[in-house]
BALOBA-1460 file (C-alpha; in Angstrom, 3 decimals):
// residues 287
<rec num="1" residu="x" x="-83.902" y="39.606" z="-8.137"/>
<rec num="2" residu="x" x="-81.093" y="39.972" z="-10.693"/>
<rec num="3" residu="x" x="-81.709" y="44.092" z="-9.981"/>
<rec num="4" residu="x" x="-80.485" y="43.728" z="-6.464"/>
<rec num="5" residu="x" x="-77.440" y="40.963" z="-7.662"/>
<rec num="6" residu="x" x="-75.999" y="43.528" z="-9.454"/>
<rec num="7" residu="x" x="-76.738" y="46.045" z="-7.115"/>
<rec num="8" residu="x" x="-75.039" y="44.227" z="-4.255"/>
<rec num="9" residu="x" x="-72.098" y="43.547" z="-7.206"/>
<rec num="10" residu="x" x="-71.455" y="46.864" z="-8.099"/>
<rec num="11" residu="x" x="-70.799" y="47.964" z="-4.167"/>
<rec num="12" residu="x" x="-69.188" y="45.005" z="-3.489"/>
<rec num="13" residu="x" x="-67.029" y="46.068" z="-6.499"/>
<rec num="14" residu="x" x="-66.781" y="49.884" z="-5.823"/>
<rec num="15" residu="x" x="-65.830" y="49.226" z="-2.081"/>
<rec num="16" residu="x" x="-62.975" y="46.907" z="-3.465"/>
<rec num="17" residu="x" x="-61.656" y="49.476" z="-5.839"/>
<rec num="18" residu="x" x="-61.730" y="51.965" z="-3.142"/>
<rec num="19" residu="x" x="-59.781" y="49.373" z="-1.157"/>
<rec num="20" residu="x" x="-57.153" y="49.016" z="-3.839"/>
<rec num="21" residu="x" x="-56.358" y="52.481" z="-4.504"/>
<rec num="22" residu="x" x="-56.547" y="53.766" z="-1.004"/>
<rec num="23" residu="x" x="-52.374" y="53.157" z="-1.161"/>
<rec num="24" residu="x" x="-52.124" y="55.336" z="-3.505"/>
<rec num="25" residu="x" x="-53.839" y="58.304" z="-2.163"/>
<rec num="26" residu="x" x="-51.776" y="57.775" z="1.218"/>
<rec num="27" residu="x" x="-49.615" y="60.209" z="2.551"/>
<rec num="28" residu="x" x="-45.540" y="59.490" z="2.246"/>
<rec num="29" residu="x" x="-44.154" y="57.262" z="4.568"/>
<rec num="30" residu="x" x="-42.409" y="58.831" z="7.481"/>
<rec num="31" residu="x" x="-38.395" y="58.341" z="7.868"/>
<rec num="32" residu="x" x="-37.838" y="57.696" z="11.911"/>
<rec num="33" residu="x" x="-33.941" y="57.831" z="10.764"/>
<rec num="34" residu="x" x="-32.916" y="61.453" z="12.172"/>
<rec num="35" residu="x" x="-37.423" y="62.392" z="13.602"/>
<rec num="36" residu="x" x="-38.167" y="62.886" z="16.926"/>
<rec num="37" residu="x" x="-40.425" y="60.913" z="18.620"/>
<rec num="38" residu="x" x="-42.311" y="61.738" z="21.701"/>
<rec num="39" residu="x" x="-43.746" y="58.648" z="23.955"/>
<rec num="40" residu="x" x="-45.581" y="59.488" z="26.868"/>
<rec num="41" residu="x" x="-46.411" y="56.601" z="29.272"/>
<rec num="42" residu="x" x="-43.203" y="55.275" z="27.422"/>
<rec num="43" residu="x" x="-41.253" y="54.061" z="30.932"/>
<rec num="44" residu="x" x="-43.063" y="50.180" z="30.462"/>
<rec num="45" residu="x" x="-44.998" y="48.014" z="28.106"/>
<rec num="46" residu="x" x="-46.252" y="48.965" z="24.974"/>
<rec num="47" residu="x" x="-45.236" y="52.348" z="25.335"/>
<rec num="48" residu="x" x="-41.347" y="51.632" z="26.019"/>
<rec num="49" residu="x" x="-41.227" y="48.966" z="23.111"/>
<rec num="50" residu="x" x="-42.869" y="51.666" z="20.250"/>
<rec num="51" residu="x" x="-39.531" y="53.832" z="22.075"/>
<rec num="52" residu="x" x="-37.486" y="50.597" z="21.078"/>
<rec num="53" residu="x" x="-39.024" y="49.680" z="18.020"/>
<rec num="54" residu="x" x="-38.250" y="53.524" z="16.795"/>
<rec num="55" residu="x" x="-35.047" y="53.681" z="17.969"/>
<rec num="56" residu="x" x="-34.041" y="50.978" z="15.966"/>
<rec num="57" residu="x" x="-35.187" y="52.919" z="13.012"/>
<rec num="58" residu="x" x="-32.999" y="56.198" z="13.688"/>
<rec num="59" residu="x" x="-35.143" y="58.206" z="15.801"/>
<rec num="60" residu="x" x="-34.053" y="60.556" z="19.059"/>
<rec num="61" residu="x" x="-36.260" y="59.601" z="21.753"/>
<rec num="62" residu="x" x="-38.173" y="61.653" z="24.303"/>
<rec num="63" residu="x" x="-39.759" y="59.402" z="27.045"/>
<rec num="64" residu="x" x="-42.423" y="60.990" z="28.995"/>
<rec num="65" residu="x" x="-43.944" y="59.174" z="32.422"/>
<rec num="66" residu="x" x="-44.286" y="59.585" z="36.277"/>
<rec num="67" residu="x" x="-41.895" y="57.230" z="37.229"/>
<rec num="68" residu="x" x="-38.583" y="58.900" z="37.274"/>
<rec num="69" residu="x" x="-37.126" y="55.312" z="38.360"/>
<rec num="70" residu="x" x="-38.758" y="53.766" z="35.486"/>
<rec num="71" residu="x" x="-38.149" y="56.111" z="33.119"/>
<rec num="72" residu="x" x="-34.081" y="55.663" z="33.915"/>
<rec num="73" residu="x" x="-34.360" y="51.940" z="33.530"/>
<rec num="74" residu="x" x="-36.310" y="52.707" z="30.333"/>
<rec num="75" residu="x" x="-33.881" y="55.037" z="28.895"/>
<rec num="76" residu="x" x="-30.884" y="51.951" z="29.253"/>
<rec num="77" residu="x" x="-33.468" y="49.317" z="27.586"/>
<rec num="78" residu="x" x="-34.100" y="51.946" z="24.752"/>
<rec num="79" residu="x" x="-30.177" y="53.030" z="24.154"/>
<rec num="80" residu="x" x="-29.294" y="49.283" z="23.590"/>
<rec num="81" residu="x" x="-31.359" y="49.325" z="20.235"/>
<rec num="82" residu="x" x="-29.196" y="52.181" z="18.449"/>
<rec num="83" residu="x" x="-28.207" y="52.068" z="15.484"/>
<rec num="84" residu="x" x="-25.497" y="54.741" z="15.531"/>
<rec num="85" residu="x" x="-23.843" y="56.917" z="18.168"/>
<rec num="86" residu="x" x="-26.012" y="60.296" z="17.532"/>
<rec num="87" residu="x" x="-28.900" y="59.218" z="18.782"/>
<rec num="88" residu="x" x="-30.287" y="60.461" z="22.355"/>
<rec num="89" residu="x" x="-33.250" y="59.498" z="24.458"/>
<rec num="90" residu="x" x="-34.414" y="62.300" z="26.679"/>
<rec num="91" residu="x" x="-36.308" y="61.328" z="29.680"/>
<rec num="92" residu="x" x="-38.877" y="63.708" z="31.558"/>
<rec num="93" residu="x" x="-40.940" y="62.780" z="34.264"/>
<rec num="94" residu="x" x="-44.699" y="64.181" z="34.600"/>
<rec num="95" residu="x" x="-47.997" y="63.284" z="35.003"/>
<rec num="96" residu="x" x="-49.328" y="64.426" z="31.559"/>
<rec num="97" residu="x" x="-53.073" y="63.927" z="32.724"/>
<rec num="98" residu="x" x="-53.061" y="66.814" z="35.490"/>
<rec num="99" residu="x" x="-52.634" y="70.053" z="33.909"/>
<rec num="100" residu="x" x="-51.921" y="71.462" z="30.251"/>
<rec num="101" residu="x" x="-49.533" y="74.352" z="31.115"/>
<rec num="102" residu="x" x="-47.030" y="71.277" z="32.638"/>
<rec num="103" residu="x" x="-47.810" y="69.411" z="29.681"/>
<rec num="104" residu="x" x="-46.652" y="72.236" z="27.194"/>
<rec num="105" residu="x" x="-43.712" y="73.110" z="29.150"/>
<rec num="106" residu="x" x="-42.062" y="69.726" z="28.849"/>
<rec num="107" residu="x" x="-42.911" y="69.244" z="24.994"/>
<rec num="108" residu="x" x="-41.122" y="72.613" z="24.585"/>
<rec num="109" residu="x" x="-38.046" y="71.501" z="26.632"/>
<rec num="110" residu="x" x="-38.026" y="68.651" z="24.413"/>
<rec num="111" residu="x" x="-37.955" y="70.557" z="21.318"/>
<rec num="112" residu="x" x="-35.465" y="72.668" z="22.805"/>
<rec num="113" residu="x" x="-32.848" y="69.666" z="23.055"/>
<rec num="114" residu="x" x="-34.239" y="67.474" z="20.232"/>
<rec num="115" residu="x" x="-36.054" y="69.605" z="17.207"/>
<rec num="116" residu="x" x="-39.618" y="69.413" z="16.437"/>
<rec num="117" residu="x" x="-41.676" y="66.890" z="17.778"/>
<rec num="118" residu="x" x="-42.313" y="64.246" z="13.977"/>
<rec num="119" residu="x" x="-44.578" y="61.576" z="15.898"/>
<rec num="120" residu="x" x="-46.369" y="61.883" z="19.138"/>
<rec num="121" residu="x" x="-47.209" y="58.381" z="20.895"/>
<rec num="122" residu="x" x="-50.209" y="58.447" z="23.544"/>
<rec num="123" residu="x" x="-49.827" y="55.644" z="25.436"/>
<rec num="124" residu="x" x="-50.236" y="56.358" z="28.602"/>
<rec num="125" residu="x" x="-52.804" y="55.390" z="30.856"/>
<rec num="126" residu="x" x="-54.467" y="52.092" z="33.083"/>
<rec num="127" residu="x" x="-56.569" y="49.766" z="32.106"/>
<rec num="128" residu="x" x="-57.667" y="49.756" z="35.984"/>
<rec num="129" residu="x" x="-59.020" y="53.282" z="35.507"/>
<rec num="130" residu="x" x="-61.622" y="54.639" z="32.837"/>
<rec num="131" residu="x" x="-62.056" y="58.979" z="34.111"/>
<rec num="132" residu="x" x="-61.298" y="61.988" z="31.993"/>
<rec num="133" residu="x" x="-57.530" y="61.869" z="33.357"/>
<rec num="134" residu="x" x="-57.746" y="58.472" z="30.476"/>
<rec num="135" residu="x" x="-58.893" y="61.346" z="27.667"/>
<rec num="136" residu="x" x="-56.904" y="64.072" z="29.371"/>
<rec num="137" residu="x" x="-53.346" y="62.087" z="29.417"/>
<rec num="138" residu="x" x="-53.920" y="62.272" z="25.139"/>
<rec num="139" residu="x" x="-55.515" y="65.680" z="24.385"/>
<rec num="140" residu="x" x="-52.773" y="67.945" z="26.228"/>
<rec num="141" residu="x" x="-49.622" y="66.408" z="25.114"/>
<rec num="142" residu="x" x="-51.481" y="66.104" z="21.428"/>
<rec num="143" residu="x" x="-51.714" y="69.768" z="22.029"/>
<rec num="144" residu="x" x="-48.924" y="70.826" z="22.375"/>
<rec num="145" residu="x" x="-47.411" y="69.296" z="19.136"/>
<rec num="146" residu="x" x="-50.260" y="70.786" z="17.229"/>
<rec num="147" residu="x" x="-48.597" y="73.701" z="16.246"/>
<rec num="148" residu="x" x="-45.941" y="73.323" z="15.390"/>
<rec num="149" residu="x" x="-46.544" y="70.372" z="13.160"/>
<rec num="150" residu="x" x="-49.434" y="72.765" z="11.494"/>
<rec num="151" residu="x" x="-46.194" y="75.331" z="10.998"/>
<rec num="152" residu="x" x="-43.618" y="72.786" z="9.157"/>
<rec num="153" residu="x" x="-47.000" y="71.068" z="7.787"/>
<rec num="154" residu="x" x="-45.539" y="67.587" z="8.666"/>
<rec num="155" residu="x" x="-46.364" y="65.132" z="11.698"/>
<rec num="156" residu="x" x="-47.640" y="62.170" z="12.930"/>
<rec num="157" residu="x" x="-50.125" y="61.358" z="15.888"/>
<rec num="158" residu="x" x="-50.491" y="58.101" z="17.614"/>
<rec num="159" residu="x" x="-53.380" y="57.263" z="20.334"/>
<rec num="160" residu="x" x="-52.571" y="53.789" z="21.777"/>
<rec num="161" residu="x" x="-56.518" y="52.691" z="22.576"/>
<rec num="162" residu="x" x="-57.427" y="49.314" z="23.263"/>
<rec num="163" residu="x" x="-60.127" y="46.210" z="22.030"/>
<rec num="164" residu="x" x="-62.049" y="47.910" z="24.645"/>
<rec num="165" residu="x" x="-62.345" y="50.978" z="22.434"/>
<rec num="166" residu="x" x="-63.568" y="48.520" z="20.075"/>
<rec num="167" residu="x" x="-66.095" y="46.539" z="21.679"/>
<rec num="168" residu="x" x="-67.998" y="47.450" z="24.671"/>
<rec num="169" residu="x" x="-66.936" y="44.347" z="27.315"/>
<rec num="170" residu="x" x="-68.423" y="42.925" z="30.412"/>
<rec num="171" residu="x" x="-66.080" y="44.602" z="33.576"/>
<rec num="172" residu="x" x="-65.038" y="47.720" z="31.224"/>
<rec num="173" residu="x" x="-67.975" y="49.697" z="31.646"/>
<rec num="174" residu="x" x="-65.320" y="52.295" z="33.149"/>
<rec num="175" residu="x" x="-62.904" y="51.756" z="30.787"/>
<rec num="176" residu="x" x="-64.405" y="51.136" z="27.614"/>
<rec num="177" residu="x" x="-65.868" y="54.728" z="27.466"/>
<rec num="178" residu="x" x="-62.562" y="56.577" z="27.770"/>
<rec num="179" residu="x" x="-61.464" y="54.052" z="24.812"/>
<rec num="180" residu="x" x="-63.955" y="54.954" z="22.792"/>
<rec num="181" residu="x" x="-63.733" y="58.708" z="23.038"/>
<rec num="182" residu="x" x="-60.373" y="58.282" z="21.443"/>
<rec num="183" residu="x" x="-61.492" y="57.019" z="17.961"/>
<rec num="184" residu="x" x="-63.846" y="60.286" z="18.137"/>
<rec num="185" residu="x" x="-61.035" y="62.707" z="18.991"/>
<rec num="186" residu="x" x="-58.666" y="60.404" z="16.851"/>
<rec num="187" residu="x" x="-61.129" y="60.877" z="13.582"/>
<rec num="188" residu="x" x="-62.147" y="64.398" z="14.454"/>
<rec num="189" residu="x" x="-58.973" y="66.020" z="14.733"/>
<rec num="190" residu="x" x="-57.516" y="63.818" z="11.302"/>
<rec num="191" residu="x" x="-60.287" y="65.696" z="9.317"/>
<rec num="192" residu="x" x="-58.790" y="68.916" z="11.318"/>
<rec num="193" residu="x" x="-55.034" y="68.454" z="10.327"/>
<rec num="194" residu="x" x="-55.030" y="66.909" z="7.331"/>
<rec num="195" residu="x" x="-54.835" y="69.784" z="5.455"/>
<rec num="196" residu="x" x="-51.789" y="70.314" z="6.824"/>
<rec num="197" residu="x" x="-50.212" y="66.932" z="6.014"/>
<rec num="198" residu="x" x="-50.155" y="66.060" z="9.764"/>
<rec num="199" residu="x" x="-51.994" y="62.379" z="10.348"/>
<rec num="200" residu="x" x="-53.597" y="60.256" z="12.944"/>
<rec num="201" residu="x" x="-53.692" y="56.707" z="14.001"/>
<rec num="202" residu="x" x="-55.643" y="54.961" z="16.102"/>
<rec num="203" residu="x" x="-53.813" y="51.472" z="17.921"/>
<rec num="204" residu="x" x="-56.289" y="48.962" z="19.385"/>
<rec num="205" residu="x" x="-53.924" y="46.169" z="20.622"/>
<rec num="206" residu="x" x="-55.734" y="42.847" z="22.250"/>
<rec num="207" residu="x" x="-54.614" y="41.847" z="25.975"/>
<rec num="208" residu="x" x="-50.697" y="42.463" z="25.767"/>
<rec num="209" residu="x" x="-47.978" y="40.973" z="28.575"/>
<rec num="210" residu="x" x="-47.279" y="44.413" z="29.800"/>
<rec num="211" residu="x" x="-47.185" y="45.308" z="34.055"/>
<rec num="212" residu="x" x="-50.672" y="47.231" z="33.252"/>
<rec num="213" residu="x" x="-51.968" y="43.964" z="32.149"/>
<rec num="214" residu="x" x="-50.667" y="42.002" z="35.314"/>
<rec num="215" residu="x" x="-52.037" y="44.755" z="37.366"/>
<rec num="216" residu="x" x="-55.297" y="44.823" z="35.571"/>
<rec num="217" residu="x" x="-55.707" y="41.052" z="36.000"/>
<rec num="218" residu="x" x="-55.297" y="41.525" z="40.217"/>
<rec num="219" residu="x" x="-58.925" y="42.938" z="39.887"/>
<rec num="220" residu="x" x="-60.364" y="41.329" z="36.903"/>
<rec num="221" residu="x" x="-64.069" y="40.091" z="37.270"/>
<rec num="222" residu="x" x="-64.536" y="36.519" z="36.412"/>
<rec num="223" residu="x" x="-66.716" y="37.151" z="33.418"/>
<rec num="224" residu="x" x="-63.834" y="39.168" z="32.206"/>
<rec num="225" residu="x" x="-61.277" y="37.197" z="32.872"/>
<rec num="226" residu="x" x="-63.214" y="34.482" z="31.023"/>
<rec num="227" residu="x" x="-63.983" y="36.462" z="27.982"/>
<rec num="228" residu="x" x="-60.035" y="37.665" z="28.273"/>
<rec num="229" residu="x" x="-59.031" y="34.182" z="28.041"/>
<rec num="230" residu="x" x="-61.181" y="33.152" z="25.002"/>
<rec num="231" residu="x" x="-57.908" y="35.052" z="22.814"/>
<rec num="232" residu="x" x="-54.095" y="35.131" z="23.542"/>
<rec num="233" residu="x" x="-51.956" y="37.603" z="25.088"/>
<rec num="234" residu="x" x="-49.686" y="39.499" z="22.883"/>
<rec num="235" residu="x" x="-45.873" y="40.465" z="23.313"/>
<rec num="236" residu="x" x="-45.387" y="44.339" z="23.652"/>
<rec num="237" residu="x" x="-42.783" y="44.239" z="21.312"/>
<rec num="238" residu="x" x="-44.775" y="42.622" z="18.469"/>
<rec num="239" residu="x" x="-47.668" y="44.946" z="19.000"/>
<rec num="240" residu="x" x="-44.735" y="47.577" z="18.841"/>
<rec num="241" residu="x" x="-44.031" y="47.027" z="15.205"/>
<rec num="242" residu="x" x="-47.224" y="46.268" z="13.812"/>
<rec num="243" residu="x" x="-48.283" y="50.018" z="15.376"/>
<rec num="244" residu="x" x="-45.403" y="51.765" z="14.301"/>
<rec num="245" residu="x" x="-45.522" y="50.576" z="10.736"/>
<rec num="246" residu="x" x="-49.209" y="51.260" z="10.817"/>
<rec num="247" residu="x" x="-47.817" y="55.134" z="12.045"/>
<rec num="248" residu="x" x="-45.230" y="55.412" z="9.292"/>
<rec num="249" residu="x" x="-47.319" y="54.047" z="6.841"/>
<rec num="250" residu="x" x="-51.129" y="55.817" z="6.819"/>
<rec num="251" residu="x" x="-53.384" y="53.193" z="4.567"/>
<rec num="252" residu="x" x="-57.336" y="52.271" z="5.724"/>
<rec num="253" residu="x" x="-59.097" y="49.316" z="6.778"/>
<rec num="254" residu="x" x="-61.259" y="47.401" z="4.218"/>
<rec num="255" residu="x" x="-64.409" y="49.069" z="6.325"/>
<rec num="256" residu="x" x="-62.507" y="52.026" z="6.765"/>
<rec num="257" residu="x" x="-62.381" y="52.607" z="3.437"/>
<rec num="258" residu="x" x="-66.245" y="52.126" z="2.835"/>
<rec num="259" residu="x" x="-66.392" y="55.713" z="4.384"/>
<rec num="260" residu="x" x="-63.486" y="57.529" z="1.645"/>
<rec num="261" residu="x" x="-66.340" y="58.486" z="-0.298"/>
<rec num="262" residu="x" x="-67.855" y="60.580" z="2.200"/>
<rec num="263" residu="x" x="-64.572" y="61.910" z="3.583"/>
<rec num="264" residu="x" x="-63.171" y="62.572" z="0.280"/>
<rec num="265" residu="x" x="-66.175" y="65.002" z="0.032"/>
<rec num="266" residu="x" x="-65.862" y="66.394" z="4.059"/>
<rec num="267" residu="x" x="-62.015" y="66.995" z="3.456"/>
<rec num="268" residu="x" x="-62.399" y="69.353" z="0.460"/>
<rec num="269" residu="x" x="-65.064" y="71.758" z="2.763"/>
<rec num="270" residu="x" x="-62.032" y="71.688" z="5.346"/>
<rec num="271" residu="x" x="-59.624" y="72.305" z="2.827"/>
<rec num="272" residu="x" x="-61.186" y="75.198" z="0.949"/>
<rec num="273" residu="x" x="-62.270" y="76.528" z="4.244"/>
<rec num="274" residu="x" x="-58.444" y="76.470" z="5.486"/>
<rec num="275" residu="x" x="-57.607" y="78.090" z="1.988"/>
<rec num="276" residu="x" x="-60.066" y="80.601" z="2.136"/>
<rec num="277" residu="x" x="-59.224" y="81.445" z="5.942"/>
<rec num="278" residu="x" x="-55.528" y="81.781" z="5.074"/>
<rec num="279" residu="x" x="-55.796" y="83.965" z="2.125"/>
<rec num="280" residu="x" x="-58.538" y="86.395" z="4.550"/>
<rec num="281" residu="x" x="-55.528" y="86.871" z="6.595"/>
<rec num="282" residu="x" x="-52.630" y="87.242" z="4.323"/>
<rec num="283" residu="x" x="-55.263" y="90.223" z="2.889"/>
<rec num="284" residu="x" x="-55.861" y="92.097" z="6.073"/>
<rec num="285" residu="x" x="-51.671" y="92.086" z="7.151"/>
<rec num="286" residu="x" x="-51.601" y="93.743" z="3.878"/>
<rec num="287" residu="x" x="-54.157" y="96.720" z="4.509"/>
């Protein structure tokens, strides 16, 4: 008996000191004063308030949606929250989930007018919907950033999920799947790029007063609407600042950082790999 007390002490202890000096090990902050920031699905909600919420920090904006009406009214919403007269929001309109080639072609028009992409923000998509187009509308702007944030070895990447990537819920049986496909590409591609000082974030915001959300409620099952009901509805632009901090400023979760141990391990195989890989082909453009 007092063999497994101080069993269960000593892991209860590790995982805390894990916990405490997982600040430490985290990546720099990232300035938004002067960084470009790409939102797609950034015409409404969540979306257009992260555009807000980094605009008041300094950044140049590109939004990125279908609605070209939208985006305009966006664009006005956003340029109120400047904080000095060089910033610029750049609106584009296209669907990001229907082809990659599109996709690429407005992230380099961007860059063209507004410098490296810093921080991409995923957030578009329904709630009403749960196909690929869900998974499809984050991997091809994602990218399209990829390298050239692997070139200045710098970035951010955002993926604006939901509770439903969370916890599988009565009504989401579409949606939920698409939500939790993003935590695997989310944690997959971190191990990927952080060798190159480029980082990932996952956002899983609770029900949120956005239009998606009204829309989502027209066909809501009762069971779900119930279960919806049982928490409150968040403002967009609180969610906003609690996901762009959480952007700027990498640290883990208490259970997230049960798992550093394992990582810590994982990320040194990438790392030497990436090393060994890049020194293979610094030797051959010498032969």
């Amino acid at each position: 008996m007092l063999l497994v007390t101080l069993v269960a002490a000593f892991i209860v202890v590790f995982v805390l000191l894990l916990y405490m000096i997982s600040p430490l090990i985290s990546p720099k902050p990232l300035k938004l004063n002067g960084a470009h920031v790409v939102v797609t699905g950034g015409s409404s909600g969540i979306g257009k308030c992260i555009a807000m919420e980094c605009y008041k920090h300094g950044a140049f904006i590109t939004l990125v949606a279908r609605d070209e009406h939208k985006l305009v009214q966006a664009k006005k919403e956003v340029e109120k929250c400047a904080i000095n007269d060089k910033q610029v929001v750049l609106c584009i309109s296209v669907d990001v989930s229907k082809g990659y080639n599109q996709v690429e072609s407005v992230i380099k028009q961007a860059q063209e007018k507004l410098g490296p992409v810093d921080m991409l923000v995923n957030c578009a998509g329904m709630s009403i919907s749960g196909t690929f187009e869900e998974i499809s509308g984050s991997v091809y702007p994602t990218r399209a950033v990829i390298t050239t944030m692997k070139e200045r070895r710098m970035g951010r990447i955002m993926f604006v999920s939901s509770q439903a990537g969370l916890i599988g819920l009565f009504g989401y049986t579409a949606y939920s799947p698409s939500k939790f496909a993003l935590r695997g590409l989310a944690e997959a591609l971190q191990m990927e790029m952080k060798p190159y000082n480029i980082y990932v974030t996952v956002a899983y915001p609770p029900d949120t007063d956005t239009p998606g959300f009204a829309e989502e409620n027209k066909t809501k099952p009762l069971e779900t609407r119930l279960i919806s009901e049982t928490s409150g509805v968040c403002q967009p632009e609180q969610v906003a600042k609690v996901v762009v901090k959480d952007a700027l400023i990498v640290t883990m979760g208490l259970f997230r950082t049960i798992a550093l141990f394992y990582l810590g391990s994982f990320d040194s195989i990438v790392r030497h790999c990436m090393i060994q890989r890049e020194q293979s082909k610094a030797a051959d453009k010498r032969e």
